[in-house]
N, C-alpha and C positions, 0 to 999 in steps of 0.2 A: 185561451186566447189572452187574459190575462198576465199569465205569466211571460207569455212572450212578448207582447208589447214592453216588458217594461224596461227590456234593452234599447238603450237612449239612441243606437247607432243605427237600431233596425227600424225604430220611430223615422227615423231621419229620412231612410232610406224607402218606408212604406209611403211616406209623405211627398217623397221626391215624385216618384214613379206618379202617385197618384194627379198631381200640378202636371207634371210632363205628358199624361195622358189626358186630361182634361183641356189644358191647352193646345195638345193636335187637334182636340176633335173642336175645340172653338173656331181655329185658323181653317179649315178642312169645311167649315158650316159658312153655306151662304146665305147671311140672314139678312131677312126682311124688319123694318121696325113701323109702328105707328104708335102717332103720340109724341114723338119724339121731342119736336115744337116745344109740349108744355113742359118737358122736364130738362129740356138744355136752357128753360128760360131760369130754371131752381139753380141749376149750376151757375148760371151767370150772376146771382143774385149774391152766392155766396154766403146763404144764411142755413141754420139748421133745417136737417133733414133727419127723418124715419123714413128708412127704404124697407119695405114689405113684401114680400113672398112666400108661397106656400109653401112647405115642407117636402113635397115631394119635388120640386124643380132646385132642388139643393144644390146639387152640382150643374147647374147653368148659372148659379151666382156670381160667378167672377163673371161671366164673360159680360156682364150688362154695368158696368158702371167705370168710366174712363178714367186713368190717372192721368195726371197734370189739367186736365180741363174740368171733370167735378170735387167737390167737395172730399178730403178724406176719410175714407170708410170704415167705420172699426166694426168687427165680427165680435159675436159673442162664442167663448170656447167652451164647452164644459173641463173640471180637474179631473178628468179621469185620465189613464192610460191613453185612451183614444181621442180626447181632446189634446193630447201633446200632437198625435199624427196629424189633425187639423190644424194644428197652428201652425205647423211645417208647412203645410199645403199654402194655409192664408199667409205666410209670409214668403212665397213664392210667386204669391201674383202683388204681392206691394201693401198686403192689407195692415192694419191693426187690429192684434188680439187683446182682448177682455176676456180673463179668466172666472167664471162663477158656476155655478150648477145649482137649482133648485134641490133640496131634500126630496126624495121617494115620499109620497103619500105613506105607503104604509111604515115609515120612518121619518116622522115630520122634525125630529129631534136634531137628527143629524145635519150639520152646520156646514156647505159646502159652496162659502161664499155668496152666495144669491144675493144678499144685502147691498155687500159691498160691490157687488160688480156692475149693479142698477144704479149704484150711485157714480160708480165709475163711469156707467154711459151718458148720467144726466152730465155729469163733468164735460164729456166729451162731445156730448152733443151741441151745448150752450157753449163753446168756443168757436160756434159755427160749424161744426161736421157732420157727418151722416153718420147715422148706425143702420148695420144691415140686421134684420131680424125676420123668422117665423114663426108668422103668429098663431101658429097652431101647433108647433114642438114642442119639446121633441117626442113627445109623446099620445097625443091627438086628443080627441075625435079629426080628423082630418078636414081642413078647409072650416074648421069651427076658429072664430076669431076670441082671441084671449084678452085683455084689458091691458096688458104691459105695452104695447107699442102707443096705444091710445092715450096709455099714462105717459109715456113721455114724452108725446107728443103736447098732452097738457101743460105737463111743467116747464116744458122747453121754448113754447112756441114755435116748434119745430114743424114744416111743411110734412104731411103724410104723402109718400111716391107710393103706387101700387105697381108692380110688374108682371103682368104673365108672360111667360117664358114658353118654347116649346122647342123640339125639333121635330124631324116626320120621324127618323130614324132613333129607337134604343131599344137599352134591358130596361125590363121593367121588375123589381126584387118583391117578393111577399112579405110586403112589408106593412103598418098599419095604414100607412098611403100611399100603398103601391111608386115607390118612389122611380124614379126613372134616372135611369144612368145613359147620358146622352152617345151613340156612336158618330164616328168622322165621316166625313165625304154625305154631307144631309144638306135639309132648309132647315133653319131656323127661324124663328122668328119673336119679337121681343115686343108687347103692349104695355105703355103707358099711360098712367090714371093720377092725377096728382088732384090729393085732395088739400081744402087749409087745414091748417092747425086745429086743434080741437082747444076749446077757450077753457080759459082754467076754473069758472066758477058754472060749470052744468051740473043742473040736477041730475039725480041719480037715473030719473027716467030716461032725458034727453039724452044723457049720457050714453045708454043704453041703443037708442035709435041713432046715435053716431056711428058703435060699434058693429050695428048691424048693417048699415048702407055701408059702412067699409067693407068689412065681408065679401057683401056683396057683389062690390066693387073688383074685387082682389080677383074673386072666383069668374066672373066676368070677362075681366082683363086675361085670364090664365085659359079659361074657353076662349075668348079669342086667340089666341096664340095656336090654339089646336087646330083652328078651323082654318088659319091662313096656314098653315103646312100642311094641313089634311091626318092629322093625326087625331086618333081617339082620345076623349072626351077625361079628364082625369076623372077620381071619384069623390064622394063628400061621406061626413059620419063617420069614417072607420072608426076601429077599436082601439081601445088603451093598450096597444100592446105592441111590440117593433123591437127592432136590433141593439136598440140602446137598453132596455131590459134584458133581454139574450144575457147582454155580452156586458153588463154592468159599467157601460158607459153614460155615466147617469152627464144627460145634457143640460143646457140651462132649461127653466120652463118657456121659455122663445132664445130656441136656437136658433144663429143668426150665420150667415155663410156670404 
């Protein structure tokens, strides 16, 4: 799979298809939203934002965050092969790519921008914009909340938005969160959770009980979405393992869509 992705024209062309079919199936979905109130009052505000979602509602990402009326959205990509297909995608529906990838654990050595592309976000954040991120990729435990959205939400002052996302209708792949790939002609529906900024001088405890009512929060708002479509329940815990190891798509450590 490798080798074939690394035809720039068939990237192009994977990327395409994939935008054009995720956008019939948003336009085709009659969604429901709540919450909406607290998070069109973020947009009007015009000040930094960390938008948050769980790994598996990946592809319902575009469809929840409006251009010309909120804030610009920058995605995080991973440098692999299959982070070129993504940026296709995210620059299909109007986004901004951030190129970075954490190192493999069992390769902590190797340098594939992480640094640089966190610093890129905080840049992009403190101009006033939104960064979209998951805070539990790309590689899980599933619905486990990681500290990087929480950190830049510290350094940024940046507003925390949580989304749960759902439709009634999809694939659902074996994957380490069961990810789900939405079909057309469904309900949708889209929860709102906006928490504040997280203050930049918390102890490490507090700290800690911020990161966990967000969580909490996230998973909440993401049950909700199940429950106003009538759709099963996602799942929490899974294992460190999924399609970006497969297929050596090494993502950031919060991949963001």
């Amino acid at each position: 799979m490798k080798d074939i992705l690394n035809a720039g024209w068939l990237q192009t062309l994977i990327g395409t298809l994939i935008a054009w079919y995720l956008k019939f199936c948003y336009a085709t979905t009659r969604w429901q939203s709540e919450g909406r109130e607290e998070v069109e009052k973020v947009w009007k505000d015009n000040g930094p934002v960390v938008l948050m979602f769980w790994h598996e509602r990946l592809h319902l990402g575009h469809a929840s965050w409006p251009l010309g009326i909120a804030q610009p959205v920058a995605v995080l990509s991973s440098t692999s092969k299959f982070g070129d297909v993504i940026v296709r995608v995210t620059d299909s529906f109007g986004r901004h790519s951030i190129r970075g990838s954490s190192a493999k654990k069992s390769n902590l050595a190797k340098d594939k921008r992480g640094a640089q592309a966190f610093r890129d976000m905080l840049r992009w954040i403190r101009d006033g914009k939104c960064a979209a991120t998951t805070p539990d990729g790309p590689r899980g435990p599933s619905r486990t909340m990681t500290d990087g959205s929480l950190k830049l939400s510290q350094m940024t002052g940046a507003q925390l938005v949580c989304l749960g996302q759902s439709t009634r209708r999809y694939l659902e792949f074996n994957t380490w969160d069961r990810m789900r790939l939405p079909l057309p002609f469904t309900r949708g529906a889209m929860v709102w959770r906006v928490l504040p900024p997280v203050p930049a001088d918390l102890a490490p405890d507090v700290f800690e009980r911020r990161r966990q009512e967000a969580e909490a929060t996230l998973s909440a708002a993401t049950d909700r979405a199940d429950d106003l479509v009538g759709a099963p329940k996602g799942i929490a815990g899974g294992a460190h393992t999924g399609w970006e190891d497969r297929y050596g798509a090494n993502s950031p450590q919060e991949s963001v869509q």
